[in-house]
C-alpha positions in Angstrom: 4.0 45.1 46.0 0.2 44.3 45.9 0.5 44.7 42.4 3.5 42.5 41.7 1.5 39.7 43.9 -1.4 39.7 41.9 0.5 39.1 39.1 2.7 36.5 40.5 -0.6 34.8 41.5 -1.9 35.2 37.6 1.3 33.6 36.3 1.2 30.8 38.8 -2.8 29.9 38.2 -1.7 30.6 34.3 1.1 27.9 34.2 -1.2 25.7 36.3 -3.4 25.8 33.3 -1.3 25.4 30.6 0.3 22.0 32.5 -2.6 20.6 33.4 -3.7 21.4 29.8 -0.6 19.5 28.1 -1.2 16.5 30.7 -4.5 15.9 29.4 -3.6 16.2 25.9 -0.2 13.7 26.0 -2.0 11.1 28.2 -5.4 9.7 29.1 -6.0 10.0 32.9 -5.3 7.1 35.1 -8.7 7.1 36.7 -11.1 4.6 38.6 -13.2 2.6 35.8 -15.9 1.1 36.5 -15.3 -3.1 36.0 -17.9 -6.0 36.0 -15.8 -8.9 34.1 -13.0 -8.5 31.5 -13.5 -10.2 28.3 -10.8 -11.3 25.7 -10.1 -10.0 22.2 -11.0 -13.2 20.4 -14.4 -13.2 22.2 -15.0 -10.0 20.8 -14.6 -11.3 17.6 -16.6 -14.2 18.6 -19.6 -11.4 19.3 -18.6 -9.5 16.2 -19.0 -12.7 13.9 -22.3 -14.3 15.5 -23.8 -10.5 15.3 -23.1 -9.2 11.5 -22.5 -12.9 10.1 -24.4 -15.3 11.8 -27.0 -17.1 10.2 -30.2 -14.7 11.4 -31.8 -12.1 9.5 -28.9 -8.8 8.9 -28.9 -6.7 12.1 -30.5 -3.5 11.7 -28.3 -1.1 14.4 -24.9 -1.2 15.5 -23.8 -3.8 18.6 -23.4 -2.1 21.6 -22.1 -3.5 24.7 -24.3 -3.0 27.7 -22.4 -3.6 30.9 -19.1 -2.5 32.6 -16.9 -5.4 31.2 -13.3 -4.2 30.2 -10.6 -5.2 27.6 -7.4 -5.3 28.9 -4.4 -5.1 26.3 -1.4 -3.5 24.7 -1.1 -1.0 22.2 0.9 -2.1 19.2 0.6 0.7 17.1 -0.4 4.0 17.4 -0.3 7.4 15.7 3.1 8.8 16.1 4.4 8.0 12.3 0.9 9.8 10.7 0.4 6.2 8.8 -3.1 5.7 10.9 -4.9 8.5 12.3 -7.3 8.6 15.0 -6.5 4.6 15.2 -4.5 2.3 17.3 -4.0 -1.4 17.1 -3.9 -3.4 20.6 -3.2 -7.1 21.5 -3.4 -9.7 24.4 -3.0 -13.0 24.9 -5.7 -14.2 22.0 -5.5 -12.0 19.5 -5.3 -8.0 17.8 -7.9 -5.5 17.4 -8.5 -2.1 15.9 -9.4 0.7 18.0 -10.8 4.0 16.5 -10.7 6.4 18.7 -12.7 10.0 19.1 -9.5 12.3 19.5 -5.4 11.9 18.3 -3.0 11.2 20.9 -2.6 9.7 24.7 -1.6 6.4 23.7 1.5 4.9 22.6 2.8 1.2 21.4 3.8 -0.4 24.7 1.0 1.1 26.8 -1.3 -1.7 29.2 -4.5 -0.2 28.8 -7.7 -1.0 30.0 -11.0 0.3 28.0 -14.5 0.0 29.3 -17.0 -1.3 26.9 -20.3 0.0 28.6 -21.5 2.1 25.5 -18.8 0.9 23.0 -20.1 0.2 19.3 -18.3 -3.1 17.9 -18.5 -3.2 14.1 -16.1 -2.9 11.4 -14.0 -1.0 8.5 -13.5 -3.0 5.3 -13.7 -6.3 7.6 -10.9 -5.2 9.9 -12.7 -5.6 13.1 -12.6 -2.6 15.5 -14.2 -1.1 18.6 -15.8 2.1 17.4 -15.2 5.6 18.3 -13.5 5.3 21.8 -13.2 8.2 24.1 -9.8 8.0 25.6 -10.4 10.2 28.3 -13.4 8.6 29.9 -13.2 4.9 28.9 -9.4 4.0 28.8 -7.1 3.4 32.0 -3.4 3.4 31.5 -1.9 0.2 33.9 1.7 1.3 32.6 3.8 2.3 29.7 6.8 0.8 28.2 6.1 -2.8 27.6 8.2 -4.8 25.2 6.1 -5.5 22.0 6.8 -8.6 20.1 5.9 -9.7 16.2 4.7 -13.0 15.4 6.9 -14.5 12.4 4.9 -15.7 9.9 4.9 -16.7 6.4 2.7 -15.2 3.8 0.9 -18.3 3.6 0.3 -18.1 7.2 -0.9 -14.4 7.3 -3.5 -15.0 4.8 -5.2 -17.6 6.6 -8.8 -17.4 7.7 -10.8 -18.3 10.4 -14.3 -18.1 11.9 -15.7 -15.8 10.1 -13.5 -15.8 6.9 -11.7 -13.1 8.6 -7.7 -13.3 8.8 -6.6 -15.5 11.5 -4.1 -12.9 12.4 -5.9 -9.6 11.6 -4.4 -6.6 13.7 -1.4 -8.5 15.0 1.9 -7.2 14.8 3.9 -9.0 12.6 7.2 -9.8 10.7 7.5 -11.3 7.7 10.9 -12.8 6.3 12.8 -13.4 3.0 10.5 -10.7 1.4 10.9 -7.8 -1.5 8.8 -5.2 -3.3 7.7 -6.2 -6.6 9.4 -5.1 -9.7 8.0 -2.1 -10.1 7.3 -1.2 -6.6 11.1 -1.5 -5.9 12.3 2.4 -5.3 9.3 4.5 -5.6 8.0 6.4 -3.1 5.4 4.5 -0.5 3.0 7.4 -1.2 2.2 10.9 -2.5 3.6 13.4 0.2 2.9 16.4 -2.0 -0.7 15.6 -2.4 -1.4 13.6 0.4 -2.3 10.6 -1.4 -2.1 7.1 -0.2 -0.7 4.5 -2.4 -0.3 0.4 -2.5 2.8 -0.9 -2.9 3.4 -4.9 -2.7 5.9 -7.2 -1.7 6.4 -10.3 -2.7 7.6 -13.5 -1.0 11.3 -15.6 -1.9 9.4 -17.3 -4.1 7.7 -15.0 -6.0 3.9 -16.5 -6.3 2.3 -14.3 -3.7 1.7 -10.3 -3.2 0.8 -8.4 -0.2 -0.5 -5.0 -0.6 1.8 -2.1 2.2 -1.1 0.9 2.3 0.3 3.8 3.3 -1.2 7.4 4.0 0.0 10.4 2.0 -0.1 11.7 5.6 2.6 9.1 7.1 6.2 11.0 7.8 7.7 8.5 5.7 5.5 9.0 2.3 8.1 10.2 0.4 10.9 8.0 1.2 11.3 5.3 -1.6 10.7 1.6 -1.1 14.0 -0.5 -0.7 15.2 -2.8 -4.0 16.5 -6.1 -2.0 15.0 -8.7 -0.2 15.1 -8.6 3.9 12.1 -8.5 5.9 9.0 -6.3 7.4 7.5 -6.1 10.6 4.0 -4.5 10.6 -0.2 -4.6 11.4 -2.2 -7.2 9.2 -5.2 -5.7 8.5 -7.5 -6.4 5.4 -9.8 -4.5 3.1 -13.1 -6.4 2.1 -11.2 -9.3 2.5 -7.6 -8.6 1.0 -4.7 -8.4 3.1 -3.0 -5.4 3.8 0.3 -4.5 5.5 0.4 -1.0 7.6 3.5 -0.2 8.3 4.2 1.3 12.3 8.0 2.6 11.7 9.8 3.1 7.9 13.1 1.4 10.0 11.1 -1.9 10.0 11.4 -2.6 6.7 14.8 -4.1 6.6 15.7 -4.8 3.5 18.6 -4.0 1.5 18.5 -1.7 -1.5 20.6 -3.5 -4.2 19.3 -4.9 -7.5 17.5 -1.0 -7.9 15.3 -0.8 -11.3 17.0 0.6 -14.6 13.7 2.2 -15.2 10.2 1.2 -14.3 7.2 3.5 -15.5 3.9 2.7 -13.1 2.1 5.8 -14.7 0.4 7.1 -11.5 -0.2 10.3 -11.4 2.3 10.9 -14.1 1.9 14.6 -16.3 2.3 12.3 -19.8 3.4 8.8 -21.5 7.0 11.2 -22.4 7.7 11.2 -18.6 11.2 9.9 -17.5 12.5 10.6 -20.5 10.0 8.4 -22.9 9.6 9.3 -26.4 7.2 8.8 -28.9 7.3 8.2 -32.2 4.5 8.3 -35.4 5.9 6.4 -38.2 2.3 6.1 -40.0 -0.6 8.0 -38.6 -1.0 10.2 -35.6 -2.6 7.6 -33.1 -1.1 8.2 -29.9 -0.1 6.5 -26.6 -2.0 7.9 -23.9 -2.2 7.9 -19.8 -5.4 6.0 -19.0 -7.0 5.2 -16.1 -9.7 2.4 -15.0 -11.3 0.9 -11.7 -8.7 2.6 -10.3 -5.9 1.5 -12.6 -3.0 4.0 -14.0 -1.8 2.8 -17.5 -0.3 3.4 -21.0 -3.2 3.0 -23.5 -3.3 3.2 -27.4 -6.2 2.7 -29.6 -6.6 3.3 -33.7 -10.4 3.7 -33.4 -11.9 6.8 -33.2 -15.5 8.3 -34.2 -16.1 5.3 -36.2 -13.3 4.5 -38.0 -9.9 3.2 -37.9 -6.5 4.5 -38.8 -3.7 3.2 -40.6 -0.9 3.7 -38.1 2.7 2.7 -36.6 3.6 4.1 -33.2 6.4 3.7 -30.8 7.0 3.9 -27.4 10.3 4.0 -26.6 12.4 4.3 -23.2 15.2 6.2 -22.5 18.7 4.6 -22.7 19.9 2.0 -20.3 23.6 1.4 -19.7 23.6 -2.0 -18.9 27.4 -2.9 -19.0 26.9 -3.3 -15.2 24.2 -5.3 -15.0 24.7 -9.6 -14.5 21.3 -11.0 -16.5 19.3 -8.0 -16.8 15.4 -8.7 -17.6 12.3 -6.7 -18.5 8.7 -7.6 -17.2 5.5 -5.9 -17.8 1.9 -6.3 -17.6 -0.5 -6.0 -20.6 -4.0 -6.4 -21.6 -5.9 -5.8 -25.1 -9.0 -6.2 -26.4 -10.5 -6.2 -30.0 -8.9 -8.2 -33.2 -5.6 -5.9 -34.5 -1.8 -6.5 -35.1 -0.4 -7.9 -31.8 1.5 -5.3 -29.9 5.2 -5.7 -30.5 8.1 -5.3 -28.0 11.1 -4.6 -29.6 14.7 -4.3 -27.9 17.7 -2.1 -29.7 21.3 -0.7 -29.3 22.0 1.8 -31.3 19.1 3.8 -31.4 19.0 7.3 -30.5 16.1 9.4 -32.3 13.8 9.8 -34.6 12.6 7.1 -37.0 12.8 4.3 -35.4 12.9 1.8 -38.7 16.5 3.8 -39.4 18.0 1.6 -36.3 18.1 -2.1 -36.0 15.9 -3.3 -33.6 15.0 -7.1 -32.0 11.4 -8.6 -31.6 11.3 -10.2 -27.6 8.8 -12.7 -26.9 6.8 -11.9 -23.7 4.1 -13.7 -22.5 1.1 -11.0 -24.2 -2.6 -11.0 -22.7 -4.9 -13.2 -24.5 -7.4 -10.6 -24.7 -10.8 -9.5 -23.3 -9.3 -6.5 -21.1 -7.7 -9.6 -19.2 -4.5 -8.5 -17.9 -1.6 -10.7 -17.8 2.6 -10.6 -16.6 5.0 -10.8 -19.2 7.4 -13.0 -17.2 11.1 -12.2 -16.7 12.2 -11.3 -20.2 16.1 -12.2 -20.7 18.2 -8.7 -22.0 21.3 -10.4 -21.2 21.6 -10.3 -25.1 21.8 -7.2 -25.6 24.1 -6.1 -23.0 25.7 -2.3 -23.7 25.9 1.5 -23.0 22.8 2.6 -25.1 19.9 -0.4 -24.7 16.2 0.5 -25.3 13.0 -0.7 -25.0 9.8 -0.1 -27.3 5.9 -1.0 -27.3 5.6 -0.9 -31.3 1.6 -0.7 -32.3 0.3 -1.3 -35.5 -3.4 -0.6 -37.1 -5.0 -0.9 -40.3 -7.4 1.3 -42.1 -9.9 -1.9 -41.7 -8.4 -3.1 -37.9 -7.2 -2.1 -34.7 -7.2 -3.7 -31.2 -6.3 -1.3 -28.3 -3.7 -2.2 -25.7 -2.8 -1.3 -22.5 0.4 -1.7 -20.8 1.7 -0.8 -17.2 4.3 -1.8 -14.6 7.4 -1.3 -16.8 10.5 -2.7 -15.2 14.3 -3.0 -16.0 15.8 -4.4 -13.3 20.0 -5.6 -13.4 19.0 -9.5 -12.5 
């Protein structure tokens, strides 16, 4: 009996542990902070901007704040989808903030919170403003849980707006943004690299098609390897911005509502791709053996060719073709591209055909398109929406035909390949 007691006692003092454990690991305690004064998220900002971009010689330290004043606000994004880590976003009445925080978990998007600032380091990542390594167990009170969290609608005009500060007048808000859809040849591709953990920039574009907006998500996000819708709808997420470009972080994949019609034919974007002949691309060497090639610069994935090498250049013909479209379905399907070149050469060709299936290219008939080309000095440029409505069937291809003398050769670059039906 004594026996059975003692162990009775040791499970009892043992599950005692273990809860008390998994409360302080879910949530932050709801303790007794010390407060002298609450201050606002936009005159935080205000001490953020007259600290590291005032007019006065370039601070030396971090800012610190150096009394118990507290920040009371709502959580408006937080960890559970893996797209931020260690991060949460918060709002009140004046504005949004970034919060990075020392540990994962014990806050949640609905949560009135109250964080003490006695200690706190203000400063900033890649302009997004942010309170700096915050211990949730010692500095954060939770008032309650549950609280309705509402977007601001804007345009994208309006969410790349500045204020004091140049910063975005809306930086860390939740918002939604209407009437919107990934660019060509962001439409259904995944939003990052699950395998490898990569994060990736995909943009959207608004009705009118004259602005992007980079969506940055983490290879770690549950959601990295679902692909990005095809329509138009709308998105509801953090502005944030990266040394002064504005950038969408998605909270939850189901708030991008969009529909996923008008899907791409193909589109080749040649990250993190094994080869130029991936998807079902083929190469061809008429004259020569120059070859198109994967390249990569400042961070750019491309398709490069070149018929200059150690000193001289190579008479050469070679094609890059796509695989075959059936387009029967499609209204007014069109092609777009981007291209840059450098270097005097033949111009880069692109070349349109319906009855080629292999081999020599010159054995099928083929149509020259007129894009809109780069005008040269590595300057990149769109092609424009490039009618195929012509050349409507079962079997429709595309090719990048590049030419070189024994005496000339510019190299050319090409990337964002997109067939979409209209």
């Amino acid at each position: 009996m004594k026996m059975k007691y003692i162990l009775g006692l040791s499970l009892l003092a043992g599950l005692i542990f273990l809860n008390s454990c998994k409360k302080k690991f879910e949530l932050p305690p709801k303790q007794d902070i010390p407060v002298n004064g609450y201050i606002t998220v936009d005159s935080i900002v205000k001490k953020y901007i007259n600290y590291y971009l005032g007019t006065g010689p370039t601070p030396t330290k971090l800012f610190r704040f150096d009394s118990d004043i507290n920040l009371e606000c709502t959580v408006t994004a937080d960890e559970n989808s893996g797209n931020i880590y260690k991060t949460v976003y918060v709002e009140d009445a004046t504005g949004g903030l970034q919060i990075k925080l020392i540990a994962s978990g014990g806050l949640y998007v609905g949560d009135k919170i109250r964080i003490n600032l006695n200690g706190v380091a203000l400063d900033d990542y890649g302009s997004t403003v942010q309170l700096d390594s915050i211990d949730t167990y010692k500095r954060v009170a939770k008032i309650s849980s549950g609280n309705i969290v509402t977007p601001i609608k804007l345009t994208m005009n309006q969410a790349k707006m500045t204020s004091a500060g140049s910063l975005l007048k809306y930086q860390s808000r939740l918002i939604m943004l209407d009437t919107v859809e990934f660019f060509a040849a962001n439409k259904s591709v995944v939003y990052a690299d699950a395998v490898g953990k990569n994060s990736y920039d995909r943009y959207i574009t608004n009705a009118a098609g004259n602005y992007l907006m980079d969506v940055r998500t983490s290879g770690y996000s549950k959601f990295a390897g679902y692909m990005t819708p095809c329509g138009k709808g709308s998105i509801t997420a953090i502005l944030t911005e990266y040394n002064g470009t504005p950038q969408l972080t998605i909270r939850d994949v189901k708030e991008v509502k969009m529909t996923n019609d008008n899907c791409p034919y193909i589109h080749r974007l040649f990250d993190y791709e094994p080869s130029v002949l991936y998807g079902g691309w083929s190469m061809e060497n008429v004259l020569g053996t120059t070859k198109w090639v994967i390249d990569v610069y400042s961070g750019q994935t491309y398709a490069y060719i070149s018929n200059y090498s150690n000193g001289n250049n190579q008479l050469c013909e070679t094609w890059l073709i796509s695989p075959s479209m059936d387009l029967t379905g499609a209204p007014s399907p069109k092609l777009s591209f981007q291209s840059a070149y450098n270097y005097s050469g033949p111009v880069l060709q692109v070349m349109v055909s319906t009855n080629y299936s292999s081999g020599n290219p010159n054995l099928a008939t083929w149509t020259a398109l007129s894009p809109v080309l780069s005008t040269g000095s590595w300057a990149w440029a769109p092609s424009g929406n490039v009618s195929l409505s012509s050349y409507i069937s079962s079997n429709t291809r595309i090719a990048f035909k590049y030419s070189g003398t024994a005496t000339s050769g510019s190299t050319w670059e090409v990337d964002d390949i997109v067939v979409l039906p209209q």
